[in-house]
VMD Tcl script that draws the C-alpha trace (Angstrom):
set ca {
  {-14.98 -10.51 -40.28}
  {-12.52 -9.80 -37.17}
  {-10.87 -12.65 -35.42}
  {-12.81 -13.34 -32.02}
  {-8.64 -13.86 -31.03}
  {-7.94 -10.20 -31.53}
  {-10.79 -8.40 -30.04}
  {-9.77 -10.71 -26.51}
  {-6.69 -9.72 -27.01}
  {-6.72 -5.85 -26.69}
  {-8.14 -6.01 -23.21}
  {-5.60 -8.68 -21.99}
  {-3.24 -6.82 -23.43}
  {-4.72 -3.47 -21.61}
  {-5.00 -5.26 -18.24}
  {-1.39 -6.69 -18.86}
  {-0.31 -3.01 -19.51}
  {-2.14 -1.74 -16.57}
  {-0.61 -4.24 -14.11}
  {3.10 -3.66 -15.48}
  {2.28 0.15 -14.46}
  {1.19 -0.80 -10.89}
  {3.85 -2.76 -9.94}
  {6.45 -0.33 -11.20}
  {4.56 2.39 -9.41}
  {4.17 0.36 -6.18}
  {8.03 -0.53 -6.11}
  {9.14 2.96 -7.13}
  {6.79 4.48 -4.10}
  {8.36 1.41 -1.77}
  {11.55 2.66 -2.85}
  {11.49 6.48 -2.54}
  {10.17 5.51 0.49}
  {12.72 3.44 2.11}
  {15.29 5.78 0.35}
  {13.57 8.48 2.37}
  {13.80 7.19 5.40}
  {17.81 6.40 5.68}
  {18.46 9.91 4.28}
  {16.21 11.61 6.36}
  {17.93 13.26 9.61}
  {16.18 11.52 11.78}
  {18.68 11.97 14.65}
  {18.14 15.70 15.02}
  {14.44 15.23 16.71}
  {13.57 15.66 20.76}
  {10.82 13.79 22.55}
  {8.43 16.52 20.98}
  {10.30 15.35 16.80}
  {9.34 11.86 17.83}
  {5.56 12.23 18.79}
  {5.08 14.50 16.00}
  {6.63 12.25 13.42}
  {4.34 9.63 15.12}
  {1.41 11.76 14.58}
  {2.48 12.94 11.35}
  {3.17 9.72 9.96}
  {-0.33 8.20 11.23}
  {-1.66 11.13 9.44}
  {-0.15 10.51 6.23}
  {-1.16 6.94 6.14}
  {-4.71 7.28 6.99}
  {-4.64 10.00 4.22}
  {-2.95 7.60 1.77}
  {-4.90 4.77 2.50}
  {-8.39 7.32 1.93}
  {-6.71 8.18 -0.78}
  {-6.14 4.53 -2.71}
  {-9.79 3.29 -1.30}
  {-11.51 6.58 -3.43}
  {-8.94 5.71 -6.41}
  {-10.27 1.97 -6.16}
  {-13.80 2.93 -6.34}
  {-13.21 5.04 -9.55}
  {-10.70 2.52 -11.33}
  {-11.16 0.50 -14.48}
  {-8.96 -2.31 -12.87}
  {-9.65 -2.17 -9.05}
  {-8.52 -5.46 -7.98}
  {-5.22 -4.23 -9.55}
  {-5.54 -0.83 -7.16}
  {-5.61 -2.15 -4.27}
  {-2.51 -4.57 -4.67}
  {-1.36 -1.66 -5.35}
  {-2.68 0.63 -2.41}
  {-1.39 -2.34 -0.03}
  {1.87 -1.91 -1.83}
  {2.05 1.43 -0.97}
  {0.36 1.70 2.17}
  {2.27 -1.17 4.22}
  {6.15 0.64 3.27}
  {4.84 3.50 4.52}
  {3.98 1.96 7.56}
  {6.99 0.02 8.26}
  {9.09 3.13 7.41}
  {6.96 5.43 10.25}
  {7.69 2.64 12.92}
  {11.33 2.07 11.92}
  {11.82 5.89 12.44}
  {10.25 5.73 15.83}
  {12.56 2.89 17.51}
  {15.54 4.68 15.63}
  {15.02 8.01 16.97}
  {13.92 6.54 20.46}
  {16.80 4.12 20.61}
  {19.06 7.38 20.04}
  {17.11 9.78 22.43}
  {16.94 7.29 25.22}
  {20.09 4.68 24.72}
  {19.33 1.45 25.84}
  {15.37 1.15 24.94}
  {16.08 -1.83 23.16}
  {18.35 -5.10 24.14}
  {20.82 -3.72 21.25}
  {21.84 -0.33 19.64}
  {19.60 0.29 16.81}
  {20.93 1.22 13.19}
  {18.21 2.04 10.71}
  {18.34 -1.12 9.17}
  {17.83 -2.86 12.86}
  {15.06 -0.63 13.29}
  {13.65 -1.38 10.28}
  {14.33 -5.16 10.58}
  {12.57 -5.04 14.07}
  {9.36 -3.19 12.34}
  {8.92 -6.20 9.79}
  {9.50 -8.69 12.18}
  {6.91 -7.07 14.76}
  {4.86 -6.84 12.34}
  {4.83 -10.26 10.54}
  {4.48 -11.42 13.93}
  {7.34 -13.51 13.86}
  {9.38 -12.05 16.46}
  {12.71 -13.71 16.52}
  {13.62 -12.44 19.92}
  {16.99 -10.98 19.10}
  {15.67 -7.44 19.57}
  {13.33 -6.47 22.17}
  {12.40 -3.74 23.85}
  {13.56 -2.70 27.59}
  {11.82 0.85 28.00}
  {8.57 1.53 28.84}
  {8.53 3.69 26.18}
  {9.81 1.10 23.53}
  {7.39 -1.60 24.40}
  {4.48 1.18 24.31}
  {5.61 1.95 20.81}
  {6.04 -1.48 19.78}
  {2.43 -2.37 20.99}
  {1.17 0.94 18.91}
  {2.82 -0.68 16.09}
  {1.10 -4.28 17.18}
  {-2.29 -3.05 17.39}
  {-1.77 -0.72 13.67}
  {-0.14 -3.87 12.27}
  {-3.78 -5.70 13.41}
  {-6.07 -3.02 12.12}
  {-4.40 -2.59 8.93}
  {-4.76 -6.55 8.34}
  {-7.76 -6.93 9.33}
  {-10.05 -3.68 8.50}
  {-7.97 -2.34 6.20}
  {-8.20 -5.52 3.81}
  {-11.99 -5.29 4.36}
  {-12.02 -1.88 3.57}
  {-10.02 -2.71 0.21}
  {-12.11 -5.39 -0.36}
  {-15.35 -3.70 -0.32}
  {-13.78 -0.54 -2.09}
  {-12.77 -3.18 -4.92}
  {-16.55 -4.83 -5.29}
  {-17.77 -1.20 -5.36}
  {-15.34 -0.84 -8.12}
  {-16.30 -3.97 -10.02}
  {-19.96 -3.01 -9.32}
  {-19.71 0.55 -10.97}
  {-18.28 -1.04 -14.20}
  {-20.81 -3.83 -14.69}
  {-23.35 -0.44 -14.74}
  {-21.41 1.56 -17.11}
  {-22.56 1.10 -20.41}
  {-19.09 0.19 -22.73}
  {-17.41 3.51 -23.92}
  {-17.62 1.60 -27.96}
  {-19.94 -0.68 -28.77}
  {-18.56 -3.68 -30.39}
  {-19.94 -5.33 -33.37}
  {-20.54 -8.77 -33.62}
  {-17.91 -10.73 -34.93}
  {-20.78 -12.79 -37.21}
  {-22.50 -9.55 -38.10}
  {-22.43 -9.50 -41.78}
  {-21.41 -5.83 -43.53}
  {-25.36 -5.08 -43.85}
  {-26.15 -5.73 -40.14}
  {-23.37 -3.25 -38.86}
  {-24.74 -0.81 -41.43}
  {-28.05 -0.99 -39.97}
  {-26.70 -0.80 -36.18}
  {-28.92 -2.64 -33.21}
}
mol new
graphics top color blue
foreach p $ca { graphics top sphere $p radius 0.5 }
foreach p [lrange $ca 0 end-1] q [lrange $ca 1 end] { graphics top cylinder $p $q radius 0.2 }
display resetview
């Protein structure tokens, strides 16, 4: 007779496996990502790098968001997928802006009320974004406060219809699993040694 104990056990212990894998994936994406970004030579790019990068950046997290919403769908833990697809998809973000009011701040001097380093830049992103807005950076050019209102109106679609999206993608998930029949059946824990021989 198994222990009712042991047979919770191996999916706690599966789920508790599963989450120790996102996380480490989510930080080591967040990381390679932020590493990215100050060794990248972003000071190299024209008004033509900038708008590209823009583009090109927009691009790549639409495609990575796609991406994790499909992967959500499919997975055996989905809420678990998309913590981690807003893990990954939100660096990414905050690392495309940051590169924008770096390389602006260097191709136009001045488009800010202080010279941006990358951490500034990247300081001003999060803060933009969380809507906190401290005040001790703003932006002077037209072209800065354009950017920043990009990054305003992104920040409020990814909150709002992007957790929507995740959340539907993650009831879809749940949905698919409570149809799939279990891979093993399980016997009975008070199924005597004739009753498993026989089967259901």
């Amino acid at each position: 007779m198994s222990d009712p104990s042991t047979v919770r056990s191996g999916p706690d212990r599966t789920r508790r496996r599963a989450a120790i894998v996102v996380v480490a994936r989510a930080v080591l994406i967040a990381t390679g990502l932020v590493t990215a970004y100050y060794l990248l030579p972003l000071n190299e790019r024209g008004t033509a790098g900038v708008s590209a990068l823009l583009a090109c950046g927009s691009a790549a997290v639409l495609l990575m968001f796609w991406w994790e919403v499909r992967a959500i769908m499919r997975s055996p833990h989905p809420r678990l997928r998309a913590v981690e697809a807003l893990a990954t998809t939100l660096p990414l973000y905050l690392v495309l802006f940051a590169s924008g009011y770096y390389v602006l701040e260097h191709l136009a001097p001045g488009s800010f009320s202080e010279p941006l380093t990358r951490t500034d830049a990247l300081y001003f992103a999060l803060t933009t974004f969380s809507t906190v807005g401290f005040g001790d950076i703003t932006a002077h050019s037209q072209a800065g406060r354009v950017l920043t209102m990009v990054q305003m109106a992104g920040g409020l679609l990814l909150v709002g219809v992007a957790a929507r999206v995740l959340a539907g993608a993650v009831q879809t998930g749940l949905r698919r699993q409570s149809r799939e029949p279990s891979a093993q059946p399980q016997s009975r824990p008070d199924a005597g040694p004739r009753d498993r021989e026989a089967g259901p």
